[in-house]
N, C-alpha and C positions, 0 to 999 in steps of 0.2 A: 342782596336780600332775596330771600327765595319762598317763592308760594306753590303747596302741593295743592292740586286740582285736578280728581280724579286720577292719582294715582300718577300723576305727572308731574314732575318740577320743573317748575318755569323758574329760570331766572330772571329779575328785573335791576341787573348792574346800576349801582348808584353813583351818579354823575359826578365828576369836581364838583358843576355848576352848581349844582344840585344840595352839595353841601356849603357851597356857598354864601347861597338863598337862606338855605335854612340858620347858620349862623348871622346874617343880616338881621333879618326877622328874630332872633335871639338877643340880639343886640340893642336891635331897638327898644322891643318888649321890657330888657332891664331896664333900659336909660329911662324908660315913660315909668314904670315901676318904682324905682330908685326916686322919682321926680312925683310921685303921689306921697309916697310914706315916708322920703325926707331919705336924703345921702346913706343909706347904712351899707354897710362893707358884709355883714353878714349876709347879704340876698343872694342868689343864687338859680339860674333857669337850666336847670338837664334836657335833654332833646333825646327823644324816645321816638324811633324812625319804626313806620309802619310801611304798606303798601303804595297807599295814597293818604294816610293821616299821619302826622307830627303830633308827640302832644310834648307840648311846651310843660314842662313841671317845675314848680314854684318851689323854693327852698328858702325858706324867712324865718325870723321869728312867731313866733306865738301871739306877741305883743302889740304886731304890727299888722296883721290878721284886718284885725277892722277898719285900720285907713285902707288896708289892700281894697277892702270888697266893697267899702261905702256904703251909704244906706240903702236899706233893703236890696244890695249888691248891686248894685248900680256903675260902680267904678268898674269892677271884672267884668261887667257886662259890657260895659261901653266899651272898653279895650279887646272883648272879644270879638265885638261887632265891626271895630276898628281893623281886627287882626286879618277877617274875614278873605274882603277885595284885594289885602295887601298880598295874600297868599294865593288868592286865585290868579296873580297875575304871575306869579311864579309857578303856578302848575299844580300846587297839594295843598290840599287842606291841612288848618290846625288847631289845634284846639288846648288851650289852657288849664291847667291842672293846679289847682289852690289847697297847701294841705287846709285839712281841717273844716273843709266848708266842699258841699255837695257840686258835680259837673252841674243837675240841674234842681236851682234850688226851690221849684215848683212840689218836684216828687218828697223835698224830704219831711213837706210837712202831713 
């Protein structure tokens, strides 16, 4: 991974470990996932590598949208809040990515 900063590239080599953690943390996130909206084969999480943020991207149906997010999103939120500590104890932050429904769903009203 490489970050220009003034005119400088730095590289910041990406670890085995490192991909490790992150498919962990992938792993999990489907099995709790899979385990709210019920067994579907269609779900799906891409891992999109930044600096220091992962963002987790959700790949589902359309249908299953509203078990995803729970009332007044409550369930994405409680697994992001979840997702938090589990990440910091691995070194990056991450952040969860739901089609169809806003990162923060304060701004979209």
């Amino acid at each position: 991974m490489k970050v220009i900063k003034r005119s400088v590239v730095l590289d910041f080599p990406e670890s085995e470990d490192s991909k490790v953690e992150r498919e962990r943390v992938r792993q999990f996130l489907l099995e709790a996932l899979q385990l709210v909206v019920g067994n579907t084969t269609q779900m799906d999480i891409n891992i999109e590598l930044g600096e220091r943020t992962t963002v987790y991207r959700v790949a589902c149906p359309q249908e299953v949208i509203g078990r995803l997010m729970g009332k007044k999103g409550r369930n994405i939120e409680a697994l992001r809040a979840l997702l938090t500590p589990i990440c910091y104890n691995y070194g990056f932050r991450a952040v969860i990515e739901i089609p169809f429904y806003p990162q923060n769903p304060a701004s979209a009203e």
